[in-house]
C-alpha positions in Angstrom: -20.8 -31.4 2.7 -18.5 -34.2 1.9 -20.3 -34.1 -1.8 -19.1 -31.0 -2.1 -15.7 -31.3 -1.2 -15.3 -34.3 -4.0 -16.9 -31.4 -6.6 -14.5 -28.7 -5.1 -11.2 -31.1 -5.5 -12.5 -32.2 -8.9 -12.7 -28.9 -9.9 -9.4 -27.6 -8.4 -7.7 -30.7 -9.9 -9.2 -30.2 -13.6 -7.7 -26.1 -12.8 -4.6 -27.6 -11.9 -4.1 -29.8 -14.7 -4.8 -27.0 -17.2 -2.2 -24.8 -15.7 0.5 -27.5 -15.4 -0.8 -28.6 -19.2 0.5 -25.2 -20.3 3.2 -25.1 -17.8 4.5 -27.8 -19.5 4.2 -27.1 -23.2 5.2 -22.8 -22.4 8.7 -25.3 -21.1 8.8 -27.0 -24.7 8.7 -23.8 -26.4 11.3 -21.4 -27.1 15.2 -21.3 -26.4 16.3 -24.5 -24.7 17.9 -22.4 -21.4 15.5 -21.3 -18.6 12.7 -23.9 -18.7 11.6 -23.2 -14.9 10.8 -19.4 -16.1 9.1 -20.7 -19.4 6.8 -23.1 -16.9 5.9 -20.6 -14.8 4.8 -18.5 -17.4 2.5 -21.2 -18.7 1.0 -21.5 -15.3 0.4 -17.8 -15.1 -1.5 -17.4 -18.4 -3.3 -20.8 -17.1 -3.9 -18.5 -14.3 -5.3 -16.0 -16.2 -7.5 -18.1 -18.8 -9.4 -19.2 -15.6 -9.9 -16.2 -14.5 -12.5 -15.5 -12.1 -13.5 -19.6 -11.4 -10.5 -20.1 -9.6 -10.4 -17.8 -6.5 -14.5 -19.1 -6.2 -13.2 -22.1 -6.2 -10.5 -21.8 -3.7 -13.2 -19.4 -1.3 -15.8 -22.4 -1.7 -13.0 -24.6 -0.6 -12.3 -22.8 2.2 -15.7 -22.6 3.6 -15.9 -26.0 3.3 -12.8 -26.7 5.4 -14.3 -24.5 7.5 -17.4 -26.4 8.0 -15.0 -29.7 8.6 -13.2 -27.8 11.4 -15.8 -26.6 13.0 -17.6 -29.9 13.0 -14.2 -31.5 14.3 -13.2 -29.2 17.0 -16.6 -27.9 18.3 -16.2 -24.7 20.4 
């Protein structure tokens, strides 16, 4: 289980990375006004590039977290 989580937030990190990558240069490009809207926009195609690995990868998260709660507070 814990193998797994290291995987999960190695994935999720290598996701964010990408989207703050183009978050960053989407800032750089363009009119200088309005950088916060230019960044977001670069985390949105990010977004999109990724597709369908990101929301597995946030579900596979969460059933993980799940597994740690559950093994924390036992019912």
């Amino acid at each position: 289980m814990r193998e797994r989580l290291i995987s999960v937030y190695l994935r999720l990190m290598k996701y964010a990375m990408l989207m703050g990558l183009l978050g960053g240069i989407a800032s750089f490009i363009g009119p200088p006004h309005h950088g916060l809207i230019k960044a977001g926009i670069g985390i949105v195609v990010g977004a999109m590039l990724l597709g369908n690995r990101l929301p597995l990868a946030m579900k596979e998260l969460r059933s993980i977290i799940d597994e740690i709660t559950d093994e924390i507070f036992p019912e």
